[in-house]
C-alpha distance (Angstrom), angle and dihedral (degrees) to the residues before:
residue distance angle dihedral
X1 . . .
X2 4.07 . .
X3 3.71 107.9 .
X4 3.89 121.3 -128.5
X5 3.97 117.4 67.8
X6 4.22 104.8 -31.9
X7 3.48 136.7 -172.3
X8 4.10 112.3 -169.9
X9 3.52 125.0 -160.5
X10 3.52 132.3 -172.1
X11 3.90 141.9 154.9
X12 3.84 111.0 -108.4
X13 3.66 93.6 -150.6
X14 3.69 98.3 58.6
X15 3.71 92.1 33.4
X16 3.97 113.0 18.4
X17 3.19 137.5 -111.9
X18 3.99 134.9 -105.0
X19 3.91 128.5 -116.3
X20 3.79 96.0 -147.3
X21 3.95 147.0 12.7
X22 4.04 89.1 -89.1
X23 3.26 99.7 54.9
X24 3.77 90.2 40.7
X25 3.53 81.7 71.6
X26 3.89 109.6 42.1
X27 3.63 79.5 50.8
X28 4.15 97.1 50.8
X29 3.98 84.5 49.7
X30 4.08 97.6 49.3
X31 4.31 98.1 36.5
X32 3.93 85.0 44.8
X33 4.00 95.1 57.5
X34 4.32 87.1 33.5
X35 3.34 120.5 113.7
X36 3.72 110.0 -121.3
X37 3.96 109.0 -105.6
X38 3.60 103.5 -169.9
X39 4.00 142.7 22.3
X40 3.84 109.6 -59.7
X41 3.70 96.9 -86.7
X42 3.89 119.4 -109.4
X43 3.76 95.0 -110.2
X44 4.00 93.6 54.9
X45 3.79 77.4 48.6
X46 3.87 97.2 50.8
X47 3.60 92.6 38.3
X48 4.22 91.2 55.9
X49 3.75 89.6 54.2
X50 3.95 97.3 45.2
X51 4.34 85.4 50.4
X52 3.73 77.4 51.9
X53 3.76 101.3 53.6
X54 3.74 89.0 37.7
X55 4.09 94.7 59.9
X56 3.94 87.3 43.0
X57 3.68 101.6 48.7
X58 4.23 97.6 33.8
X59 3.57 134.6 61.5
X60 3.29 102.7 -106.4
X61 4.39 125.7 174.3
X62 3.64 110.1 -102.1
X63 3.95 101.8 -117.3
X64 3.94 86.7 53.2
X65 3.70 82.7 51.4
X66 3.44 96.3 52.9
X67 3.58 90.3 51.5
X68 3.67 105.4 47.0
X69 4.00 96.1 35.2
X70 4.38 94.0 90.0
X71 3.55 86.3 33.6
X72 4.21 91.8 107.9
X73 4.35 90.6 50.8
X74 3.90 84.2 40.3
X75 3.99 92.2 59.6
X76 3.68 89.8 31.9
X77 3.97 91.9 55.2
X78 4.22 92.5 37.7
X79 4.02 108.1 141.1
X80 4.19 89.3 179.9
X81 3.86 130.2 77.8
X82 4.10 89.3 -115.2
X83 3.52 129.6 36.4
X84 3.85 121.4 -123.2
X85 3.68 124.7 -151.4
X86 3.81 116.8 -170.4
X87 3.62 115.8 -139.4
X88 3.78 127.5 -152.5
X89 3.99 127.5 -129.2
X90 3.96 84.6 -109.8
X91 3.86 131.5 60.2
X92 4.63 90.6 -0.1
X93 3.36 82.0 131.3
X94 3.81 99.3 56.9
X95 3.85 83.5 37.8
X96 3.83 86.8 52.3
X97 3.82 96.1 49.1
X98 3.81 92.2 48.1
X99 4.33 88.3 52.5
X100 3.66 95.7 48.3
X101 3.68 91.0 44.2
X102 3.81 94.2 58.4
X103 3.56 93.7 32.7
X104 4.43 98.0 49.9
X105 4.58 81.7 56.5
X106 3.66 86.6 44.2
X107 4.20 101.9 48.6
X108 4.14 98.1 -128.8
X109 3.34 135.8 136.9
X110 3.45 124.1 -102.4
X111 3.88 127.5 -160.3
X112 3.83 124.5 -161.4
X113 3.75 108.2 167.6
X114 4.10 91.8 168.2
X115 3.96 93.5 53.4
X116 3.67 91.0 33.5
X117 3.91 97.3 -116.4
X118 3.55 141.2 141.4
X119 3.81 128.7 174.0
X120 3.67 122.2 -156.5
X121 4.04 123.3 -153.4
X122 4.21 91.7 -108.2
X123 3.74 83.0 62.5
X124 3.56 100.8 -113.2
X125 4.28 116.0 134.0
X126 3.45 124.3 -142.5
X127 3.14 142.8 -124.0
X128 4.00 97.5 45.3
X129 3.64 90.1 -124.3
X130 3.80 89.2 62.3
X131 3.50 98.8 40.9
X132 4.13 85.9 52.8
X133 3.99 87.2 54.9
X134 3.71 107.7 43.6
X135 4.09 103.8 24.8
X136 4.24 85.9 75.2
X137 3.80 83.9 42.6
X138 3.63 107.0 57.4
X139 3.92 79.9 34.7
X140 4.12 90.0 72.3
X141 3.96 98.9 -100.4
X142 3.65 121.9 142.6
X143 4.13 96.6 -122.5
X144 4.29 81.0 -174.1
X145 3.62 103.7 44.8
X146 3.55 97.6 -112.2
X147 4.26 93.6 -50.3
X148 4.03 125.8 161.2
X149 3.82 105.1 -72.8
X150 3.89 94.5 172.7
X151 3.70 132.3 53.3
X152 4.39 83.7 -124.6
X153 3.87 86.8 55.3
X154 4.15 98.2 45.1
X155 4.47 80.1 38.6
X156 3.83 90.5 68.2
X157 3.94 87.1 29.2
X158 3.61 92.1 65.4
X159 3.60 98.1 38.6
X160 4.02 104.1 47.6
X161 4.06 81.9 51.1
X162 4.00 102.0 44.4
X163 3.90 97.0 30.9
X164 4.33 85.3 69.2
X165 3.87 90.8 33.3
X166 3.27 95.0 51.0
X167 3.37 105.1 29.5
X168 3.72 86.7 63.1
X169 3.24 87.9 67.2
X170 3.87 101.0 53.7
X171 3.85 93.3 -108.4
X172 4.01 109.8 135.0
X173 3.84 130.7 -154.9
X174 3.84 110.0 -88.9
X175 4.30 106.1 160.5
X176 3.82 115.0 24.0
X177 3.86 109.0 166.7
X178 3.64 139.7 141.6
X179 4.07 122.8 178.9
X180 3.85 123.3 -107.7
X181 3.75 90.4 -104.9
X182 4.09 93.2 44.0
X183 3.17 87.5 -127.5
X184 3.95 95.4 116.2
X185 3.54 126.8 33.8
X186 4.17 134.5 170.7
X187 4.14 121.2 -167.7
X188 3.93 114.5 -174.0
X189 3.45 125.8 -176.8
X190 3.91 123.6 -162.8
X191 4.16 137.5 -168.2
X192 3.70 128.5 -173.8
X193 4.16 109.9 -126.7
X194 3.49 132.5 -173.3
X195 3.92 93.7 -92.2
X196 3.88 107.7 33.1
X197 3.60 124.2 -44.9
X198 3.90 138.9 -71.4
X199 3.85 134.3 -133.3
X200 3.78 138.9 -162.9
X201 3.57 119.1 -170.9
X202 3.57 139.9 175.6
X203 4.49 129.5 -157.2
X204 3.14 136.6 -178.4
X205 3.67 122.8 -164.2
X206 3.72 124.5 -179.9
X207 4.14 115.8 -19.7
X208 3.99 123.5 104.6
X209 3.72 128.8 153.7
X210 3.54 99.8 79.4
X211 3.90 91.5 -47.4
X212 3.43 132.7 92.0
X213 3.93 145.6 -175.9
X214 3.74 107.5 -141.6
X215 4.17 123.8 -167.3
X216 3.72 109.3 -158.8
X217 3.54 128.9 -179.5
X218 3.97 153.0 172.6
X219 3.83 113.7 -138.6
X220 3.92 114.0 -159.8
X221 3.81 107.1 -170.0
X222 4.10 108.7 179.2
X223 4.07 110.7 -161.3
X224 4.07 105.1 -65.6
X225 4.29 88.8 -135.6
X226 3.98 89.8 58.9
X227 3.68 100.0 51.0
X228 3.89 111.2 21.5
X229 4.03 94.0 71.4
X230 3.57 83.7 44.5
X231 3.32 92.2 59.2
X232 3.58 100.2 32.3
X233 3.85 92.5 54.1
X234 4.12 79.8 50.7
X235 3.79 94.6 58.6
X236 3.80 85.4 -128.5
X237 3.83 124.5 132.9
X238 3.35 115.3 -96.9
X239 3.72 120.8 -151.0
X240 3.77 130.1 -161.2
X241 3.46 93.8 -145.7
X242 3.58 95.0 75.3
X243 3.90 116.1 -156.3
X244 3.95 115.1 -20.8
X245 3.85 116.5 -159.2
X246 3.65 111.8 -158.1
X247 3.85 98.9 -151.7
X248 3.64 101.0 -166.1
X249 3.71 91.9 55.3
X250 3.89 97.2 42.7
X251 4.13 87.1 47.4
X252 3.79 102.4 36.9
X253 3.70 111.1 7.5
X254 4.19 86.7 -112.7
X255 3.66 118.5 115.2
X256 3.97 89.1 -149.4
X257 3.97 139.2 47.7
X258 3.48 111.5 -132.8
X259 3.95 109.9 -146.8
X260 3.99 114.8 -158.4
X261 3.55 105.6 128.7
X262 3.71 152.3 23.1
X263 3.65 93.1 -101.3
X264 3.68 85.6 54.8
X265 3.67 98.2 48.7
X266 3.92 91.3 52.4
X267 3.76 92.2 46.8
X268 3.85 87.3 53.7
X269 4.37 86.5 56.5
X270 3.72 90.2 43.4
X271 3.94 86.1 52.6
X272 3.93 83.9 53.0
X273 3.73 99.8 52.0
X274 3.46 106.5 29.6
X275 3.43 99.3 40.5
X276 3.99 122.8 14.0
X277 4.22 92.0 28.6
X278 4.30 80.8 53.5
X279 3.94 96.2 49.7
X280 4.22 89.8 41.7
X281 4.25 94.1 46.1
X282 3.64 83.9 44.8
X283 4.07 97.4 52.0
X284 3.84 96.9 44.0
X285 3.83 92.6 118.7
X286 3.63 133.5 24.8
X287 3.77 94.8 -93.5
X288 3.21 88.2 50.1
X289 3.76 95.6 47.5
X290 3.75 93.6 49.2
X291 3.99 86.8 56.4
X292 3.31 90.1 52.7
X293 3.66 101.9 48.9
X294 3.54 94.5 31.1
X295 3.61 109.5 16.9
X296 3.67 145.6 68.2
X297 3.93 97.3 -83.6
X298 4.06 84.6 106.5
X299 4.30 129.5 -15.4
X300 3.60 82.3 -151.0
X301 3.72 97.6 67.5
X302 3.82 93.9 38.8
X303 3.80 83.0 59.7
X304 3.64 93.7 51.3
X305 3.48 95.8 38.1
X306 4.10 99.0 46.3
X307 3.78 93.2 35.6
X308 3.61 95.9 56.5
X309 3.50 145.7 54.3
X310 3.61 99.3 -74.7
X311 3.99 91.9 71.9
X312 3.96 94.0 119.3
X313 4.12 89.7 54.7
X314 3.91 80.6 52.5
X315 3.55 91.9 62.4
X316 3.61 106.4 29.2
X317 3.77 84.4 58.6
X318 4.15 97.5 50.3
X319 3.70 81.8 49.0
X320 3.71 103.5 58.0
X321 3.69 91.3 35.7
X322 3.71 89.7 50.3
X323 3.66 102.4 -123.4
X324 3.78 107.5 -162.3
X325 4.05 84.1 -141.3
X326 3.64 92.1 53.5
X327 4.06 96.4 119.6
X328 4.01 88.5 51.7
X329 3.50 91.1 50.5
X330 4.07 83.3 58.0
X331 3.32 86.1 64.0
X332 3.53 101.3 32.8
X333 3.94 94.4 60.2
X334 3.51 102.7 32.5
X335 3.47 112.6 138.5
X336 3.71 93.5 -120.6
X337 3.90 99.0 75.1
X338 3.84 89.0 42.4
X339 3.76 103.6 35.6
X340 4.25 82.8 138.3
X341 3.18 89.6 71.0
X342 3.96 109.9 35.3
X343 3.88 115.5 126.2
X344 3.45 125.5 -108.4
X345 3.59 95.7 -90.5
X346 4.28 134.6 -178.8
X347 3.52 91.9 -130.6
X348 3.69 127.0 42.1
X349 3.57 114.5 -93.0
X350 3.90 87.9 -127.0
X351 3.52 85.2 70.4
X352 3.85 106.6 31.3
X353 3.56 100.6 53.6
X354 3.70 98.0 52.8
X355 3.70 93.5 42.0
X356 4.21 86.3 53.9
X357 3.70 86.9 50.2
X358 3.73 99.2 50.6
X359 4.01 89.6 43.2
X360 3.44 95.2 47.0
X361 4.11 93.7 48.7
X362 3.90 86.5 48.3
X363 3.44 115.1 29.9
X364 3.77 105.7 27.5
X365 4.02 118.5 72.7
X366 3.85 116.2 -161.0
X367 4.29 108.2 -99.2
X368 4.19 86.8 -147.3
């Protein structure tokens, strides 16, 4: 049986049909590398053109679409004893709903090997585990209690719940964009502070049917005429994207959120204003900043922050705010306990990070 995520076809009256899940599956694997012996049989036939009608006359998510829409020449032009469809990481369950749909009225057998299904031609699904998952499904019932199952839905989700959060908290939309397909969308939110400006955003890349990868992040951006000549004078890259927290990896270790239920959902809010709206309130100023980065506000930040590329901002920042531990932190951060984790830089950090030192002790004077 071809390898990635599978589902086999065939016509049990040409071909036969299993008694159980395991030989659903030595079955799938032989039929699928079979060459066909006979006519594609009427039902594979009638089958084809009643996944065609379906697509045409229901809404269906455009990946799935893309998927299913040959799906009639594919069966047509079949030169193997079972038909394969190859399903994509996004929307195979939709995909897989639609198949055993069509195939239940039309009495094949249906192999899943990567969702550990089978269907047999009386109807029945196999293993029992299966059969107590999808039978309520392809009977009509909600299996997530009415949750986003497009990236359109979880788009006006996302925004009818952070727009009054965050708008509470004087942050304004700045990015608000979701792809032609909806399969792709990116929400940014953005707040002047005292020393630069700060920006939450959420992405979503890939996911659908009721599950969803989310990217969510905290953007710190100090004032660009403070720390560019600082840098500059430093020879170390400066980047216009200022300091990016990656909240799922500072929080859980994971680089994504993975959306699939309610409970989900609300932990991804309770992230927001427990959590990320604390750090940004905190850093609003460059007192407040320096606390963050290099205070007590939260260790976990400090770990992210000095453990990562964003070391020099560290400094810069206890510098100008005149952090009475400012000469430890020169220690602290120096490149040479962290060298894992030093950015790709012009100059060698050997050289770069003692130059920043000297120029900040000489040249820069505190602003508080």
């Amino acid at each position: 049986m071809p390898t990635n995520h599978n589902v086999i076809i065939w016509d049990a009256d040409v071909y036969g049909s299993p008694k159980n899940f395991v030989e659903g599956l030595e079955m799938a694997f032989t039929l699928s590398e079979q060459a066909i012996s006979s006519p594609v049989s009427q039902k594979l036939l009638a089958f084809a053109a009643d996944v065609e009608k379906y697509i045409q006359t229901n809404p269906v998510p455009p990946k799935a679409l893309r998927h299913l829409k040959y799906l009639e020449a594919e069966i047509k032009g079949m030169d193997t004893a079972a038909f394969c469809v190859e399903l994509p990481r996004d929307y195979w369950h939709s995909i897989v709903k639609i198949l055993l749909t069509i195939a239940l009225e039309h009495h094949l057998v249906l192999v899943d090997e990567e969702i550990a299904l089978v269907l047999l031609p009386d109807g029945s699904i196999s293993p029992e585990r299966s059969a107590k998952y999808w039978l309520p499904i392809l009977e009509g019932e909600d299996y997530q209690h009415g949750f986003p199952q497009t990236h359109t839905e979880l788009h006006q989700l996302l925004m009818a719940r952070a727009n009054e959060l965050l708008g509470l908290n004087g942050f304004r939309i700045n990015r608000n964009t979701i792809n032609e397909d909806g399969e792709e969308l990116d929400i940014s939110y953005i707040r002047q502070t005292a020393f630069g400006h700060q920006e939450i955003s959420f992405s979503c890349l890939g996911g659908g049917d009721g599950e969803f990868r989310v990217y969510f992040y905290l953007c710190l951006r100090p004032l660009e005429s403070y720390i560019k000549p600082i840098m500059i004078a430093s020879e170390i890259k400066y980047s216009h994207n200022g300091i990016i927290l990656n909240i799922p990896i500072i929080l859980s270790k994971k680089d994504v959120v993975i959306l699939n239920s309610w409970e989900g959902f609300e932990q991804l809010f309770l992230m927001l204003e427990e959590s990320v709206l604390k750090w940004a309130n905190a850093a609003q100023n460059l007192k407040g900043m320096d606390a963050l980065l290099n205070g007590n506000v939260d260790e976990k930040i400090c770990q992210y922050v000095h453990h990562h590329k964003y070391m020099p901002y560290a400094l810069i920042i206890a510098r100008l705010a005149n952090n009475p531990s400012f000469e430890q932190l020169t220690i602290n951060l120096a490149p040479e306990k962290n060298k894992n984790f030093w950015f790709a830089n012009p100059v060698p950090y050997t050289i770069a990070w003692p130059k920043l030192v000297q120029y900040l002790r000489d040249e820069v004077k505190p602003l508080v």
